[in-house]
C-alpha positions in Angstrom: -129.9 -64.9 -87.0 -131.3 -64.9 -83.6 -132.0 -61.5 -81.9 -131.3 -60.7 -78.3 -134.9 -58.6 -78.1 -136.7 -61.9 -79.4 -135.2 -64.0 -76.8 -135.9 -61.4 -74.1 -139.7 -62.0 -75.3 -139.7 -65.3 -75.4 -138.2 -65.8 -72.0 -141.4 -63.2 -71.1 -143.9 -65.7 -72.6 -142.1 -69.1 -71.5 -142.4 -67.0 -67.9 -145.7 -65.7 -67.7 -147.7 -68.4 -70.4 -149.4 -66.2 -72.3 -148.3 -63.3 -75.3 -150.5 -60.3 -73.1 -149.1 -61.4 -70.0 -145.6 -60.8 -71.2 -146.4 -57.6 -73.0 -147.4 -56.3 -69.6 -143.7 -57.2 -68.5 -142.1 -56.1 -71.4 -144.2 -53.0 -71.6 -144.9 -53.9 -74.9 -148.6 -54.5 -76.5 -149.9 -58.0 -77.1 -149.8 -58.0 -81.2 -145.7 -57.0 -80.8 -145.0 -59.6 -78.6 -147.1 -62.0 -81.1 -145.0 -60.2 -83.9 -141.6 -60.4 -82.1 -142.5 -64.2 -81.5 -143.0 -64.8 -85.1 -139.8 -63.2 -86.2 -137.8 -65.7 -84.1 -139.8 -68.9 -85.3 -139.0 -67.7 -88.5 -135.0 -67.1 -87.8 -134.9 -70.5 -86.2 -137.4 -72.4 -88.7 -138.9 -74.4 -86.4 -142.1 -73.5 -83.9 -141.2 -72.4 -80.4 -144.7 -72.6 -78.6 -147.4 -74.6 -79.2 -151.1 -72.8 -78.8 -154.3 -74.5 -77.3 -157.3 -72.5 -76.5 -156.0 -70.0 -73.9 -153.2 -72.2 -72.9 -149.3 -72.0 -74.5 -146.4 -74.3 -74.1 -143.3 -74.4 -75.3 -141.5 -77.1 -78.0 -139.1 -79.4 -77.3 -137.1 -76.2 -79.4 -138.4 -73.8 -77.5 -137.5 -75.2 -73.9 -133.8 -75.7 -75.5 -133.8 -72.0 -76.4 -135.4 -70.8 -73.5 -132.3 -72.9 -71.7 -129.7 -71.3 -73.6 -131.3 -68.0 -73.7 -130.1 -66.6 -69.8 -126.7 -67.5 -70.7 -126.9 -65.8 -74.1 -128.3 -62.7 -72.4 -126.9 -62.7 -69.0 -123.4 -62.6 -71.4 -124.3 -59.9 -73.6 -125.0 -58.1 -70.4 -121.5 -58.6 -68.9 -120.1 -57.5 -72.6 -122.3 -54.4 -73.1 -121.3 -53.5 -68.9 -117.5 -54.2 -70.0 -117.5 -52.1 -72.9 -119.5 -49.4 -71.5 -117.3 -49.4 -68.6 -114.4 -48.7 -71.3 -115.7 -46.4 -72.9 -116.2 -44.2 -69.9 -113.1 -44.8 -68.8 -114.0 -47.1 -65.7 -111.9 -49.6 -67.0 -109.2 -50.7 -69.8 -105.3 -51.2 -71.0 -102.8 -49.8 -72.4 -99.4 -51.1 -73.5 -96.9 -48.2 -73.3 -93.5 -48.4 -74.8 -90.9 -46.0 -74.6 -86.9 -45.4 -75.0 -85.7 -44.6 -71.1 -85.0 -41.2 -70.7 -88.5 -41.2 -71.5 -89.3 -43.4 -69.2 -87.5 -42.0 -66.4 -89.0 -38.3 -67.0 -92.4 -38.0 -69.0 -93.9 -41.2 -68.3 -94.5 -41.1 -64.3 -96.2 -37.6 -64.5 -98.4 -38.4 -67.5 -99.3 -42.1 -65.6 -100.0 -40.9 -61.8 -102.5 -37.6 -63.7 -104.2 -40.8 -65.5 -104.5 -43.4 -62.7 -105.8 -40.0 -60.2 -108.0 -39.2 -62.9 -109.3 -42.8 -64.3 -108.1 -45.4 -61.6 -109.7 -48.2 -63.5 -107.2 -47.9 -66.7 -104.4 -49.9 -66.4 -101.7 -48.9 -68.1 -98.2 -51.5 -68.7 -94.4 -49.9 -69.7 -91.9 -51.5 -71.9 -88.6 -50.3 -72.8 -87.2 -50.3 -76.4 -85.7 -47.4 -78.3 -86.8 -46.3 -82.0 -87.2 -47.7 -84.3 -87.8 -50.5 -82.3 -90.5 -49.1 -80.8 -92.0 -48.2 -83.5 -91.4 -52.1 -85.0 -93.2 -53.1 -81.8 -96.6 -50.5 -82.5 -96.9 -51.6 -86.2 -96.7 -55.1 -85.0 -99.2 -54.8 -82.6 -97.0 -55.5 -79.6 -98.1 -51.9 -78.2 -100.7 -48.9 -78.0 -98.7 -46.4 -77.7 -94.8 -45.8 -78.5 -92.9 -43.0 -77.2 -90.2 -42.2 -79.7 -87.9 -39.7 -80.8 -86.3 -38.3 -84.4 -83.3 -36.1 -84.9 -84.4 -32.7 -86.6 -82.1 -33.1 -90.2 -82.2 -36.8 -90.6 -83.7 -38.8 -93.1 -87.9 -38.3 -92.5 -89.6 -38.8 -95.4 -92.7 -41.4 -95.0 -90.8 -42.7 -91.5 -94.2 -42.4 -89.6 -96.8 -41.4 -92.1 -99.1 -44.5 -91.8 -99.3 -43.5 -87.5 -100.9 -41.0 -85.2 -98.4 -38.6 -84.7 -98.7 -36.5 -81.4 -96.1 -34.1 -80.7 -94.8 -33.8 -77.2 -91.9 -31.6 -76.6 -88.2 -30.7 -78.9 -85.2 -31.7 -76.9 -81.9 -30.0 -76.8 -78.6 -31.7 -77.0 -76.0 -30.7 -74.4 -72.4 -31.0 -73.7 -71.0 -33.0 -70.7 -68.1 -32.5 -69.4 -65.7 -33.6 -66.4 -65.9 -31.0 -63.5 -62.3 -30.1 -63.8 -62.5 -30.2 -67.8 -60.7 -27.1 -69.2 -63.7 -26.0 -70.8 -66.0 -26.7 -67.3 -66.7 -23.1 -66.7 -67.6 -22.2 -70.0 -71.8 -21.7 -71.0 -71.7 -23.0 -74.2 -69.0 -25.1 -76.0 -68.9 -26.0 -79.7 -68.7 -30.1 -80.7 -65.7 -28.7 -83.1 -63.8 -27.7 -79.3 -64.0 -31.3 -77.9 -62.4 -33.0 -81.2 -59.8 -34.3 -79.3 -61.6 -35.6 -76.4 -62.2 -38.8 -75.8 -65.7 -39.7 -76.1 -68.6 -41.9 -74.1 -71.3 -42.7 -76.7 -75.2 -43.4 -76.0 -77.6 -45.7 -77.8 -76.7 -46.6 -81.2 -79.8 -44.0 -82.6 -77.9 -41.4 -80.5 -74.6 -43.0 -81.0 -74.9 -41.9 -84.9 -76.2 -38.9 -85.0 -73.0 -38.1 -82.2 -70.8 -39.4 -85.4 -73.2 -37.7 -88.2 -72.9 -34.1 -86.0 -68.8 -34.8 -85.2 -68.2 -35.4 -89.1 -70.2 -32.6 -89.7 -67.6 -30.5 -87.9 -64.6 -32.0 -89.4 -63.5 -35.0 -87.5 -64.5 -38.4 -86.5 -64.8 -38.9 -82.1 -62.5 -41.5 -80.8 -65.5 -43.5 -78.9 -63.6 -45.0 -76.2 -66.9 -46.4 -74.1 -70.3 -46.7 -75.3 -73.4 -47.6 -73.0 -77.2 -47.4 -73.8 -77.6 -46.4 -69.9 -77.6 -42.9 -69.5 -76.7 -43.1 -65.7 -73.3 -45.2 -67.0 -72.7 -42.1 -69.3 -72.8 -39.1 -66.8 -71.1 -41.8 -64.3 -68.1 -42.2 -67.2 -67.9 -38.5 -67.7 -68.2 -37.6 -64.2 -65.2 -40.1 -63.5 -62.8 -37.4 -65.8 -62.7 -41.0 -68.2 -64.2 -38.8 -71.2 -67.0 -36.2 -72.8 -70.0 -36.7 -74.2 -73.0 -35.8 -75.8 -76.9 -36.4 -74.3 -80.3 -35.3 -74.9 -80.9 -32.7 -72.2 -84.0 -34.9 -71.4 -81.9 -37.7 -70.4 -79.7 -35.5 -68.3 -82.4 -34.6 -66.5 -83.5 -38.1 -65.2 -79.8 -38.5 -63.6 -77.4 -36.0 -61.4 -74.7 -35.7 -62.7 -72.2 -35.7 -60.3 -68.8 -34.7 -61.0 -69.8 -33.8 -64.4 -70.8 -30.1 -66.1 -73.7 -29.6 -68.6 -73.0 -27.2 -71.3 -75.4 -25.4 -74.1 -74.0 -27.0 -77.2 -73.0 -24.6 -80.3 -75.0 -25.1 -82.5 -78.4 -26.7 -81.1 -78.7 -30.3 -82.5 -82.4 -31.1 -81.2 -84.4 -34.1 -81.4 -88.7 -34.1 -81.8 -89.9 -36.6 -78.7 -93.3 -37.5 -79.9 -96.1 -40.0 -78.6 -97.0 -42.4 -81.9 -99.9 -44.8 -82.0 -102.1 -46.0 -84.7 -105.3 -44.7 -86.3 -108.0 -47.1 -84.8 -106.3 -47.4 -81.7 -106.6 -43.5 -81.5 -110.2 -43.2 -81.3 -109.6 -46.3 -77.8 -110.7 -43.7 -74.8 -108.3 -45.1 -72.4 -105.3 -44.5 -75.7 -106.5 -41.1 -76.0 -106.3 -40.0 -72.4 -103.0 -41.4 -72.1 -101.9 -39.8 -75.2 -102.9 -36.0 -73.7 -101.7 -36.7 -69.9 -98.0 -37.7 -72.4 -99.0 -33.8 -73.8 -99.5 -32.4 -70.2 -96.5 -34.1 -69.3 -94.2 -32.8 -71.8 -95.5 -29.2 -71.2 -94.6 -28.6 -67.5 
């Protein structure tokens, strides 16, 4: 195998003619140079210079070598630059997925803290929902996966083989038309809207809306469904039905003609930042992993 160091010296001695002279370059001593020169004959099995009296010349090998030599180290240059540049966070990507209430809240504060901080990571957003998401990170379709999970459902081994980073719980509320009968009320229990009509999320959200309705003793009557949030608190602001949302996803729209009430009792959901072991220890995955934490803390 042919070292970088031993083609450094011998584009010293091809330079300067003689083993002494290139020491003096290299700041190396004579025998070392001799030594390094050796070691690369060796690697090669062939002789690189031919010696006679006090003059030296290179082989039809060693010119060819010598040729090939300031591509080989003018590109391991450029790669050690690159990755030096990515460790310290001069440069670098990350492929960010995440469901859109996410999207629309979490993910612009934690991106402008990272570009202000390191404006030479680049950082890309896709959409999807869990477990989609998650499907996309295991794949290796993305970095990073914003994702969420519904505190009482089915867990076990769901994201045990991923970096788990918790970012913030999120409350379910109640949304209700403005002139709803129950508008002025602070809290309302899911057992009180039974009757209502109802405008149903994304299918993850749609079911646990069904799991937590059954739980109380009836099935909703879903008369619209949408995985746009904005369409929901639009439908329920236009007196066409109730609903329930994460109060993350409220937040991202205003709801206009439409009342937010504390549901009775909490359903919550665990929003978490996932990615993978090895792609934990990236520098430009970790700082976008704890500006996602910084984020979800304000």
């Amino acid at each position: 195998m042919i070292e970088a160091r031993h083609l450094r010296v011998l584009r010293a001695v091809a330079a300067t003619g003689s083993f002494s002279a290139a020491g003096r370059e290299l700041g190396c001593t004579q025998p070392a140079v001799s030594q390094q020169m050796k070691a690369l004959e060796s690697s090669v099995g062939t002789p690189l210079l031919v010696r006679s009296g006090r003059e030296m010349r290179l082989t039809q090998a060693g010119e060819a070598l010598v040729r090939h030599a300031a591509g080989i180290l003018s590109g391991l240059t450029a790669a050690e630059e690159e990755v030096a540049a990515i460790a310290g966070l001069r440069a670098g990507r990350v492929r960010l997925v995440s469901f859109p209430s996410g999207s629309s809240t979490l993910v612009p504060t934690a991106l402008a803290a990272l570009r202000a901080a390191h404006p030479g990571t680049r950082v890309s957003l896709e959409e999807a929902e869990p477990p989609k998401s998650v499907e996309m990170l295991r794949e290796g379709d993305c970095d990073v996966a914003l994702a969420f999970r519904y505190e009482g459902a089915p867990q076990e081994g769901e994201w045990d083989d991923l970096v788990v980073r918790p970012l913030l719980t999120d409350r379910l509320v109640g949304l209700v038309p403005e002139r709803h009968r129950l508008a002025r009320a602070r809290s309302v229990s899911i057992g009180e809207l039974a009757a209502e009509p109802w405008i149903a999320g994304c299918p993850r959200c749609r079911g646990q809306l069904v799991e937590v309705c059954e739980g109380a003793g009836f099935t909703p009557r879903i008369d619209f469904a949408t995985d746009d949030y904005p369409a929901v608190v639009g439908l329920v602001g236009a007196g066409l039905g109730v609903a329930v949302l994460p109060q993350l996803a409220v937040e991202s729209v205003r709801p206009r003609g439409a009342r937010m009430l504390t549901l009775e009792p909490a359903v919550r959901r665990e929003i978490v930042a996932l990615t993978l072991s090895d792609l934990a220890q990236v520098p430009a995955v970790a700082a976008t992993l704890e500006q996602l934490a910084r984020a979800a803390a304000r």
